[in-house]
N, C-alpha and C positions, 0 to 999 in steps of 0.2 A: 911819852905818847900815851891816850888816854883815848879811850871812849865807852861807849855802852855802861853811862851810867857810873864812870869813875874805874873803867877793867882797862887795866895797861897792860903791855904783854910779858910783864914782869910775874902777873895772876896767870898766865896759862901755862896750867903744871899738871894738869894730864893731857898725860900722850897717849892719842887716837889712831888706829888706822881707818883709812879709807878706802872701801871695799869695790869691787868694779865685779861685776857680772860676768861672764865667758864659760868656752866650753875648753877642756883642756885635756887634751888626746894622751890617753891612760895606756897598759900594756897590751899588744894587742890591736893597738889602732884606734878602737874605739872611743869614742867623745863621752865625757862628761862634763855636765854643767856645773859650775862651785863660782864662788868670790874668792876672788884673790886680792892681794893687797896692794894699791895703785899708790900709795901714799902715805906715811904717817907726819903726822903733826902733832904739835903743843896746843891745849883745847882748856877751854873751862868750863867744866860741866855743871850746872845748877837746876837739881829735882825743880819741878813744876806740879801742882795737883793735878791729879788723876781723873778724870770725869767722862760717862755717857753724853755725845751730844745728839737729840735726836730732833730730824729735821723730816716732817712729814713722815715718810717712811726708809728712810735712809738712818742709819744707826752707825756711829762710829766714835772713833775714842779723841778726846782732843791729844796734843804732844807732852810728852811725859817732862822733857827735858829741852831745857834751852843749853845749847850748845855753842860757844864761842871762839872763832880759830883765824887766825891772821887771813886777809884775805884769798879766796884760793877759785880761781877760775876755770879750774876742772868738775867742781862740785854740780850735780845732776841728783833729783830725786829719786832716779834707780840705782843709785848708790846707795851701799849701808857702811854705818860707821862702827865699829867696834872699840871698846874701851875695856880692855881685860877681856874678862869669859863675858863680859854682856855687850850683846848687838842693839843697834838703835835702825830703825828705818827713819829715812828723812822725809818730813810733810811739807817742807817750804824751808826759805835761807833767804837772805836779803846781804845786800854790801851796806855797811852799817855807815850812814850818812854821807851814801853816794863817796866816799872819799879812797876805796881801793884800800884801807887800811885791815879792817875787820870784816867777817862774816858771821852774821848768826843765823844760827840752825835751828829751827824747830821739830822736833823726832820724838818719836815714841817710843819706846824700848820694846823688845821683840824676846821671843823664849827662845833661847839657843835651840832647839829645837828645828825654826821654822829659818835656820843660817844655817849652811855648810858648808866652810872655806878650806879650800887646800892650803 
């Protein structure tokens, strides 16, 4: 099985989690908000250049990294994905030749900072 360019799922050998948004009732009752982990999968990650793109007045970063992981139908851009200690926010994802096989990911990686998962 093959796509995106000759990547079989033989090539997906990092393992990602998939992060889902919620509030999660602490001691005390109290709510907090964090990402928790809805998911992990087998991914191929491949760096993409870094760049400003700037449109009139709107300023933003293109995606840092293309991301690629067996098809997966939960995948939402208010998800973040984590690979080790580093977080990516997702910009866009596509099912890679309409076929249910693959999905890639377009993300930009984020400073642990601006992630706090339980």
């Amino acid at each position: 099985m093959s796509c995106c360019g000759g990547l079989s799922a033989s090539k997906l050998r990092n393992k990602i989690d998939i992060l889902t948004y919620t509030q999660v009732r602490a001691s005390g009752g109290i709510f907090t908000d964090t990402w928790v982990v809805e998911d992990t999968v087998w991914s191929s990650i491949v760096p993409k250049n870094r760049r400003f793109v700037i449109k009139g007045e709107d300023k933003h970063l293109e995606p840092t990294h293309e991301i690629t992981m067996r098809y997966n139908t939960n995948l939402t851009v208010e998800k973040r994905i984590r690979y080790g200690s580093r977080y990516f926010f997702i910009d866009s994802f596509i099912n890679v030749d309409e076929r249910d096989k693959f999905t890639k990911v377009l993300a930009r990686e984020a400073s642990e900072a601006s992630v706090t998962v339980s």
